[in-house]
C-alpha positions in Angstrom: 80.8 100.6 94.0 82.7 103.8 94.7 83.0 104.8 98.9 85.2 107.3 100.2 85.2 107.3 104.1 88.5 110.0 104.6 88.1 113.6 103.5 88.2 116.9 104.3 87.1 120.0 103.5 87.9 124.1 104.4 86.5 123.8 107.2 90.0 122.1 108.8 92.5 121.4 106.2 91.1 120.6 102.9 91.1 123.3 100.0 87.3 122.7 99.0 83.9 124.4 100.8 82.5 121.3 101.9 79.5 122.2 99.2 82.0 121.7 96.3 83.4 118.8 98.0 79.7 116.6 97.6 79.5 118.2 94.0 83.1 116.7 93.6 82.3 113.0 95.1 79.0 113.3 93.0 81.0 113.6 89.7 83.6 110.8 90.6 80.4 108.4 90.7 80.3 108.1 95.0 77.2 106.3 96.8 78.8 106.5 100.2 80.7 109.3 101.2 82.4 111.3 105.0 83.5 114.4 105.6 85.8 113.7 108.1 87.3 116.9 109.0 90.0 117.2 111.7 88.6 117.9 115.4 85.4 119.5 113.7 81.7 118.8 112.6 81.1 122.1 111.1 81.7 120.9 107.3 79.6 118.0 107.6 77.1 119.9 109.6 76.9 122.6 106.9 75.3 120.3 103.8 74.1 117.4 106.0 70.6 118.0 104.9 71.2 119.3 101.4 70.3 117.1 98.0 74.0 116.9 97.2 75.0 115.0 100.5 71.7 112.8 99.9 73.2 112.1 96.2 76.4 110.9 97.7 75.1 109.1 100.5 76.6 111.1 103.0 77.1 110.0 106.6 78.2 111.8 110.0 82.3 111.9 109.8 84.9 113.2 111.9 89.2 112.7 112.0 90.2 112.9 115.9 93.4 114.0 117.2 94.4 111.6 120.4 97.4 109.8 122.0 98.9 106.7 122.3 102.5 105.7 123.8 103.4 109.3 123.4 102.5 109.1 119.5 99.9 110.9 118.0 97.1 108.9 116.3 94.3 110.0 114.4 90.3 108.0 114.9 88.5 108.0 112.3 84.1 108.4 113.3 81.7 107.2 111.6 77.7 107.4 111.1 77.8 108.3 114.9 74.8 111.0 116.3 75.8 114.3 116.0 73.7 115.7 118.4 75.1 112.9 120.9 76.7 114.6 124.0 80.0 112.9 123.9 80.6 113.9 120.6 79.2 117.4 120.7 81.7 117.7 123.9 84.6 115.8 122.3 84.7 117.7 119.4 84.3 121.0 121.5 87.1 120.1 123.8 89.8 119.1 120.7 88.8 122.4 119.1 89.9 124.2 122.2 93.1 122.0 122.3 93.6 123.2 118.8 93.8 126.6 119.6 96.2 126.4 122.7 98.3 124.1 120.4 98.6 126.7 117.9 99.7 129.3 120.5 102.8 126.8 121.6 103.6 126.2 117.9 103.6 130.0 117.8 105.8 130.2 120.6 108.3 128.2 119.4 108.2 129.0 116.1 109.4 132.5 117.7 112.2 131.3 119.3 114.0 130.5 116.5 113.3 133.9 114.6 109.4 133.7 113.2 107.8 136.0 114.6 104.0 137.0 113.8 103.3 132.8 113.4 100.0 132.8 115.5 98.6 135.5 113.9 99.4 134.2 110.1 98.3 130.9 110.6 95.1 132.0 111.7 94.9 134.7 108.6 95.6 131.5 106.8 93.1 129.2 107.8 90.5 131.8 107.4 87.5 130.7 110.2 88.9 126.6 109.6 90.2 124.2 112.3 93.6 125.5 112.9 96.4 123.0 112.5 99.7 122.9 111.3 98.8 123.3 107.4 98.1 126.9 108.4 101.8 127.4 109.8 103.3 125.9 106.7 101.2 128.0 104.7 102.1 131.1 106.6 105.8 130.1 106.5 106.0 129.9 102.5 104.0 133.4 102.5 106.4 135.0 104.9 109.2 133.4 102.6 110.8 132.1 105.5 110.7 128.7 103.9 110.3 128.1 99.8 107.0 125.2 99.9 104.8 123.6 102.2 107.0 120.6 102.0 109.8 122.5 103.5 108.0 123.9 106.0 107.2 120.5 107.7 110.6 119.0 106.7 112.5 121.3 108.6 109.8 122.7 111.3 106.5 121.4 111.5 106.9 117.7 111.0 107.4 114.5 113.0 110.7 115.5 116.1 110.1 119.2 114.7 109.9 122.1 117.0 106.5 122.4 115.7 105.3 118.9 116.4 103.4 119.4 119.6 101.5 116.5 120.9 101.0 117.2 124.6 97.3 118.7 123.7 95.7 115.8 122.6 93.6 112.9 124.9 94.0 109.4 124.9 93.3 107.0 122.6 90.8 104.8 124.7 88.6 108.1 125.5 88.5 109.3 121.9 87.3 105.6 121.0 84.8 105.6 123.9 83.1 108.6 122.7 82.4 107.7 119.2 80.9 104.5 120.0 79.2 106.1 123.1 77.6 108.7 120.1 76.2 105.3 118.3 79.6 105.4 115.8 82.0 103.3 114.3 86.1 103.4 114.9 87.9 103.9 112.0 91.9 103.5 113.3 93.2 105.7 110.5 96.4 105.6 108.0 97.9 102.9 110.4 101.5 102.8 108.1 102.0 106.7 108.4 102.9 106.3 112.0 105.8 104.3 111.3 105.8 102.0 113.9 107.7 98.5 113.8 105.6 95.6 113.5 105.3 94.9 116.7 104.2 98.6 118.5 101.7 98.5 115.1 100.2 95.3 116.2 100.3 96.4 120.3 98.2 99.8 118.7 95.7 97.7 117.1 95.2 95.7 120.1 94.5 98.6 122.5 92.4 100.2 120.0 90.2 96.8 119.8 90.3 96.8 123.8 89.4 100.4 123.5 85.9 99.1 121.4 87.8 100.2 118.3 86.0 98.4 115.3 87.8 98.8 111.8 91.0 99.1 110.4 91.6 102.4 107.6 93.1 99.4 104.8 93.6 102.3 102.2 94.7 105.8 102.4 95.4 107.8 99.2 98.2 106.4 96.5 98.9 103.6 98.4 101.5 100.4 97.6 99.2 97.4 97.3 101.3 95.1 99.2 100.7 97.8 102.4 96.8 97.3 101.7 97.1 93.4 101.5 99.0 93.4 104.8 96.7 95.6 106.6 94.3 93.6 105.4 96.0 90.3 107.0 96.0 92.4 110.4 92.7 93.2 110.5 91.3 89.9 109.6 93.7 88.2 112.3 91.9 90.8 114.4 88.7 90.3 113.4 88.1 93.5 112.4 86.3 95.6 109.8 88.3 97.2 107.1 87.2 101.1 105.5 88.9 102.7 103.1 89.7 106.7 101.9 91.5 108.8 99.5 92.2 110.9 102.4 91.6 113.8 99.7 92.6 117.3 100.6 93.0 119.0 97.2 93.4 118.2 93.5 97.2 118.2 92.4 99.3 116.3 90.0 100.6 113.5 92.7 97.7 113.5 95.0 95.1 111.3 95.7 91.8 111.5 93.6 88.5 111.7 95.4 86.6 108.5 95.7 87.9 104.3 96.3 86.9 101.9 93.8 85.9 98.7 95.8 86.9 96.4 93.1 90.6 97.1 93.7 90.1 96.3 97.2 91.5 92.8 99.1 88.7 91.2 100.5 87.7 91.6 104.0 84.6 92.6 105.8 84.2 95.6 104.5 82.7 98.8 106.4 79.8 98.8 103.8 78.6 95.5 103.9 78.6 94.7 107.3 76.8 97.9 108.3 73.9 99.5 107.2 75.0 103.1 107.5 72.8 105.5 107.3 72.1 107.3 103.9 74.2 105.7 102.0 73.1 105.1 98.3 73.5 101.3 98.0 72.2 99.6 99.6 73.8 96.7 102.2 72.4 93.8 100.1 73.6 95.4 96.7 77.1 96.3 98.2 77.7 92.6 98.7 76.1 91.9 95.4 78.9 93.1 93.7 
């Protein structure tokens, strides 16, 4: 069975029209699929009801931006309600946060010589999500840096003068609404915070206490012994595992769209222990195999 439950699309950060995107996860063989987008439903919204998101088995996704001991952590959502007022307003009030974010990235990114930043990241992401993609993008085009990896390496990453946290809300409240909009908590990429062992196992914990429900046990190229010890957490937890390519765009190193199940550790997986709506397989032939 082939799932992919991290995504994105042009409508935040990803370089394909969520259209192309299901034509994509259709090709690699998908059954159950998210467009999880960063602080936005408009992708998914855009080919929920089309043939190509029912030949996938697409379900309602989403990638929140939120807080937690001054670090910023990203929820995954899952087969929630979309029309659900917590989400519709969650997602309404992070896009807003998005925006005054950018102007402060802006702002600083002035201070030390760039000016014009606001408006060429918003050139750049062209009607998506803003985020700080855009700025790196803007910064290689302005030649003020020579690649996107640059860009983030010596202003828009991690301790940056680009990294600006202060927008986003809580944890606990990002939880609540999901699972308030009928969804599932998907703690995402829990290794790329780089947290020791024990602030990684305090996070999970709060995020359970939160009504968190699964633990993101693959993201991308990933080490298997990182996937076997996220594992081990989330069982000692008790929770569900997902698992994503986290796919963005096609290039040499990246991730490829789609996660073959057989190369996961066993756990209760997303798949099997719900029965998310529109997915292709069903529940009893996903533990079949």
């Amino acid at each position: 069975m082939i799932v992919d439950f991290h995504t994105h699309s042009s409508a935040s950060d990803g370089a394909l029209a969520p259209s192309d995107l299901l034509l994509k996860a259709k090709a690699e063989g998908v059954s159950c699929f998210a467009i999880t987008d960063h602080d936005t439903l408009a992708g998914y919204l855009s080919v929920k009801s089309s043939q190509a998101a029912r030949d996938v088995g697409l379900i309602s996704g989403v990638e929140l931006s939120c807080r937690w001991a001054k670090t910023t952590i990203h929820v995954v959502g899952l087969d929630f309600d979309d029309t659900a007022a917590q989400m519709v307003e969650m997602v309404e009030s992070l896009s807003a946060s998005r925006v005054e974010r950018a102007k402060t990235i802006a702002e600083r990114l002035e201070k030390v010589g760039f000016s014009g930043a606001l408006d060429g990241a918003l050139k750049a992401a062209n009607g998506s999500q803003i985020g700080r993609p855009h700025f790196a993008q803007w910064l290689v085009e302005a030649q003020h840096v020579t690649s996107l990896t640059e860009a983030f390496d010596k202003y828009l990453g991690a301790g940056k003068i680009g990294d600006v946290k202060a927008f986003w809300p809580a944890m606990a409240d990002v939880v609540s609404g999901i699972t308030a909009a009928g969804g599932i908590a998907v703690l995402a990429h829990p290794l790329k915070y780089r947290l020791t062992g024990m602030k990684l196992r305090a996070l999970l914990n709060d995020f359970k206490t939160a009504g968190g429900e699964c633990l993101e046990i693959l993201n991308g190229r990933q080490p298997e012994p990182d996937m076997k010890r996220l594992s081990q957490m989330a069982e000692s937890l008790n929770l569900l595992v997902s698992a994503g390519s986290d796919f963005h765009r096609s290039f040499e190193y990246g991730p490829t769209l789609g996660i073959d199940t057989d190369r996961l550790t066993a756990g209760r997986y997303l798949w099997c222990e719900r029965a998310l709506t529109g997915c292709v397989e069903s529940t009893l032939d996903a533990k079949a195999r």
